[in-house]
C-alpha positions as CSV (number, residue, x, y, z in Angstrom):
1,X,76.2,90.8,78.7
2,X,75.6,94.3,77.2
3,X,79.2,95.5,77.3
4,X,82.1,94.1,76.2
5,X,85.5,93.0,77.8
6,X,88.3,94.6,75.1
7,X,90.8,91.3,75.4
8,X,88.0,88.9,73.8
9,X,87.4,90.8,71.0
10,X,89.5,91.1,67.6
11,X,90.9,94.3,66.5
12,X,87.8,94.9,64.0
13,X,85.4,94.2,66.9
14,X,87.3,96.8,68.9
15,X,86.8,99.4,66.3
16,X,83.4,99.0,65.8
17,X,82.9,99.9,69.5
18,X,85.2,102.9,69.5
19,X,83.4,104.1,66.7
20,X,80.0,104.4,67.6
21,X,81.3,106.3,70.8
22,X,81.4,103.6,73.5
23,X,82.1,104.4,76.7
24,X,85.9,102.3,77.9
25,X,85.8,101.4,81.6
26,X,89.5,101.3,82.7
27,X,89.7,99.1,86.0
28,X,92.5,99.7,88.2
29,X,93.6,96.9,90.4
30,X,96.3,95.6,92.0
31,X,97.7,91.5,90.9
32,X,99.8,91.7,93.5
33,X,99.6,93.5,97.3
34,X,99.6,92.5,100.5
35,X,96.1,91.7,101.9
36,X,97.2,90.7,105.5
37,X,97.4,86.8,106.2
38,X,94.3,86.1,105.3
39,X,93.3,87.0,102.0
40,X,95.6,86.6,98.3
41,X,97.8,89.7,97.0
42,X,95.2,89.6,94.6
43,X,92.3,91.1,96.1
44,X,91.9,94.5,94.5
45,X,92.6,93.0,91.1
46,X,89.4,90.3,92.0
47,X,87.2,93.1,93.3
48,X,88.1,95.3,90.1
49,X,86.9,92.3,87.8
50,X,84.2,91.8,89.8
51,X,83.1,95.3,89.4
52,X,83.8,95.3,85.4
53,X,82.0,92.7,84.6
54,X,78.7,93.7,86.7
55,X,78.6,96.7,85.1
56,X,79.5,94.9,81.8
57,X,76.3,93.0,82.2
58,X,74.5,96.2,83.0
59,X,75.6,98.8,80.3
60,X,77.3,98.8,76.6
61,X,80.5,100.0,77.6
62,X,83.8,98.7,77.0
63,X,86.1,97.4,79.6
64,X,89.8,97.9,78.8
65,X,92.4,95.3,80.2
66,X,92.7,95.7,84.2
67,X,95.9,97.4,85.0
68,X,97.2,95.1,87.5
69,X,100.3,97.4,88.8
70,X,100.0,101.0,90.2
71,X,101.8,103.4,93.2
72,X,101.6,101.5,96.7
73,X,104.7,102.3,98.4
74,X,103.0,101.7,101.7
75,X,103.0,97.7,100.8
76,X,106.9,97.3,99.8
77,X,108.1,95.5,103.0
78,X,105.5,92.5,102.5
79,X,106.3,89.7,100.2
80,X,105.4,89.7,96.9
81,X,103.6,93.3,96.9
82,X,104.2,95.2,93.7
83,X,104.8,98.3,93.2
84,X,105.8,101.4,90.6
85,X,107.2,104.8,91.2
86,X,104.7,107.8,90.9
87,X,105.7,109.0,87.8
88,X,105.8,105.5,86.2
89,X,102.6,104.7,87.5
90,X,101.3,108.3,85.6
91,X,103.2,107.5,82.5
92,X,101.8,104.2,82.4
93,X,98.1,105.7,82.9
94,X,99.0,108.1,80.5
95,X,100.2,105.9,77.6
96,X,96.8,103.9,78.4
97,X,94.6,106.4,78.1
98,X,96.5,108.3,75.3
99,X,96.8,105.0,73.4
100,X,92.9,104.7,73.4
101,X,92.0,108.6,72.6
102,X,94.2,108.0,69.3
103,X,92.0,105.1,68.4
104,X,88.7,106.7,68.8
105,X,88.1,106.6,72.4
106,X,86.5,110.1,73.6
107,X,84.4,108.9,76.6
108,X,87.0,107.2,79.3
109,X,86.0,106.0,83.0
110,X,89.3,104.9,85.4
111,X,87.6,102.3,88.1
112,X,90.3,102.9,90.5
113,X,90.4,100.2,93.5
114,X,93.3,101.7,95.8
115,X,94.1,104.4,98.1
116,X,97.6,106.0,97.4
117,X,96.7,105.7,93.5
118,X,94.6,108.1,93.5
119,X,96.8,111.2,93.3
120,X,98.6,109.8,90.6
121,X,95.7,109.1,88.7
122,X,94.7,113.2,89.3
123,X,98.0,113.8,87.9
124,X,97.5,111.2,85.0
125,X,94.0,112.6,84.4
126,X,95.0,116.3,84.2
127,X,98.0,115.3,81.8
128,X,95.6,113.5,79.6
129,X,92.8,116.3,79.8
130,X,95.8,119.0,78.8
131,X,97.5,116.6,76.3
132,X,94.0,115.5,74.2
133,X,91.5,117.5,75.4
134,X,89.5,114.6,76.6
135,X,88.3,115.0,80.5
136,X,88.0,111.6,81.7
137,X,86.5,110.3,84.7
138,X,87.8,108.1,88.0
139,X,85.5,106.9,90.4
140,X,86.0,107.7,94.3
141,X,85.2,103.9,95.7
142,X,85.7,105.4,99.3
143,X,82.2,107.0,98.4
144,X,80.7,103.8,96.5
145,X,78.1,101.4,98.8
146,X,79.2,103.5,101.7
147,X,75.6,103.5,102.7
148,X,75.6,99.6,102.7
149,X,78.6,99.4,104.3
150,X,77.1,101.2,107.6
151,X,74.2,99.7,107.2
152,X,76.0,95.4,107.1
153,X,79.4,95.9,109.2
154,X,80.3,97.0,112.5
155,X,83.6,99.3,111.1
156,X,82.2,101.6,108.5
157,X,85.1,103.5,107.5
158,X,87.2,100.8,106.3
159,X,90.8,99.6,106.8
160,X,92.6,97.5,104.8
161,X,91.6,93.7,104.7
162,X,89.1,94.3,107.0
163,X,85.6,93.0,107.6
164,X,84.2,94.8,104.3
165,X,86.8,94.1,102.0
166,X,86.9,90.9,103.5
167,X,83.1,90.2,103.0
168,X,83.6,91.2,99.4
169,X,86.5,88.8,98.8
170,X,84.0,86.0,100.3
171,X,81.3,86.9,97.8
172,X,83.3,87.1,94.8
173,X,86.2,84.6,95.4
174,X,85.4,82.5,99.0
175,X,87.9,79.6,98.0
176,X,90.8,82.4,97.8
177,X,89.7,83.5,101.7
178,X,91.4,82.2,104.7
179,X,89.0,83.0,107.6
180,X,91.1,81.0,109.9
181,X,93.9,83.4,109.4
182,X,92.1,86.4,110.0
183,X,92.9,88.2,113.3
184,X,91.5,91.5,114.5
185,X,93.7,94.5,114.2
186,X,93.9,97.8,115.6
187,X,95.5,100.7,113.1
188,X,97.8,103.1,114.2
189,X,95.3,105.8,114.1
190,X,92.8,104.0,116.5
191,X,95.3,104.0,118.6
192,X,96.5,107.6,117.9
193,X,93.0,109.5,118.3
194,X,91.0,111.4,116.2
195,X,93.3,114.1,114.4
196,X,92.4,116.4,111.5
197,X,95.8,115.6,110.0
198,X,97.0,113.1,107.9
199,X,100.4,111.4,107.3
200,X,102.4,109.5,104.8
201,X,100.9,105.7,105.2
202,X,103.3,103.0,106.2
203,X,103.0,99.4,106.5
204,X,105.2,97.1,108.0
205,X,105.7,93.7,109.5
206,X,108.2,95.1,112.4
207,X,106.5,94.8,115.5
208,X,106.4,98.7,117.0
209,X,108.3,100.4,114.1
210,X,106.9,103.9,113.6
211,X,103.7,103.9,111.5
212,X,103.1,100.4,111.7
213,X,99.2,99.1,111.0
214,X,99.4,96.2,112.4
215,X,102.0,93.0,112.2
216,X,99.6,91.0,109.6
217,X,99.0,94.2,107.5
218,X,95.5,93.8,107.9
219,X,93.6,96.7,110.1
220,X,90.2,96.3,111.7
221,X,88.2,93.1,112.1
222,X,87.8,90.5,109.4
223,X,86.5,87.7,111.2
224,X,83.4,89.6,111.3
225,X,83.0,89.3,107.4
226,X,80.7,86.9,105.6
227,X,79.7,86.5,102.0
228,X,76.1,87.8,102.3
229,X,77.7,91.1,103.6
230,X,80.1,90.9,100.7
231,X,76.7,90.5,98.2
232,X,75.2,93.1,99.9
233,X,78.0,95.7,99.2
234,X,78.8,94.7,95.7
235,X,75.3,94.7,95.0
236,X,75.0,98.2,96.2
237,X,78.7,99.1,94.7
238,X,77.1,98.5,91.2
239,X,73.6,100.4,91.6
240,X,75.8,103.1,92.4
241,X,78.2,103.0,89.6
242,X,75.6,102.2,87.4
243,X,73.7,105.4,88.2
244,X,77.2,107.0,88.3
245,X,78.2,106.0,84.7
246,X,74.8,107.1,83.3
247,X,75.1,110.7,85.2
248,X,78.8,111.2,83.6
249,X,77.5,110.2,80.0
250,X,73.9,110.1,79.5
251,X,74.3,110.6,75.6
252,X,76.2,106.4,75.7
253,X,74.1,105.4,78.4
254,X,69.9,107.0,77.5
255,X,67.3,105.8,80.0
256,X,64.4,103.8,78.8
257,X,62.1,106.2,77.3
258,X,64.6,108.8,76.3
């Protein structure tokens, strides 16, 4: 492994890569959300290591400790989803980040694995950049093995437990899938049409309560997901983010020859 994952090493250790400039990857990743029936509340947090440690083995960056909590109010009403308020969610991003400047860290990357996180982390971002001066990065994983993802499932654009993130969990965690209690679902805005507007997401288990996904939580359909789709997105997932990291800091990250 070229990188480094910041909770094995001692304090010294640590150091030594925030002085020579290393580039700390920040995963974001929920322990905790629902998933639908079929797959553990811990499916972004699995996806977020996943991601971490490929591009651990690809670059010499530093991965901070995944943070496991964040701003999904969408998921309150299902068992066991956690959730923090907005500005907790920025504070706690903020402290993170802040915390990491002060020690030496001048090149940051958030890997950011949710949906209704990310305007908090814009917030938490601009707070940062205004506070330290240092811009850091987050990474829109809507845009990440998108190709792929037309290329290996039959619903491109993604839902929530569906057949991609599905396919993922199968190729990263298979013995935490359920396949048998995967049932196809059809979101609220299939149903609604096409519209260029956009409201506040809701999720909830109440059969025909307004904004409702679906009663599992799950939209599209995951019992079209298999692991070698899953491979063949994470694989692609990491090439991009790969190329992606070495864009946003080609001075940590020189190509052979440079």
């Amino acid at each position: 492994m070229r990188g480094a994952f910041l909770q094995d090493l001692s304090w010294a250790e640590a150091a030594e890569w925030l002085n020579r400039g290393a580039v700390v990857l920040m995963p974001i990743g929920a322990l905790a959300k629902q998933h639908g029936r079929h797959l553990p509340l811990s499916t972004d947090y699995r996806v977020a290591h996943a991601l971490a440690r490929g591009l651990a083995e690809r670059l010499p960056l530093l991965v901070a400790p995944i943070v496991g909590f964040g701003y999904y109010p969408a998921f309150t009403a299902y068992a066991g989803s956690q959730h923090l308020r907005a500005e907790t969610f920025i504070a706690l991003l903020v402290d993170l980040m802040t915390g990491l400047i002060r020690q030496g860290a001048l090149r940051l990357a958030l890997l950011n694995t949710g949906v209704s996180t990310e305007a908090p982390i814009r917030l938490a971002l601009r707070q940062v950049f205004e506070e330290t001066g240092v811009l850091a990065r987050a990474v829109d994983l809507h845009q990440v093995g998108l190709g792929a993802r037309r290329e290996v499932v039959a619903e491109p654009a993604g839902g929530h437990a569906d057949e991609a993130e599905t396919s993922l969990l199968m190729a990263i965690a298979p013995e935490r899938v359920r396949p048998e209690l995967a049932v196809s679902e059809q979101s609220a805005a299939d149903r609604a049409g096409v519209s260029p507007f956009y409201r506040t997401g809701l999720l909830t288990p109440v059969p025909g309560a307004p904004g409702q996904f679906s009663a599992s939580g799950a939209t599209g359909d995951p019992r079209r997901a298999s692991a070698a789709k899953g491979a063949a997105i994470l694989s692609a997932m990491l090439d991009e983010l790969t190329a992606g990291l070495r864009a946003e800091f080609p001075e940590a990250f020189p190509q052979a020859g440079d």
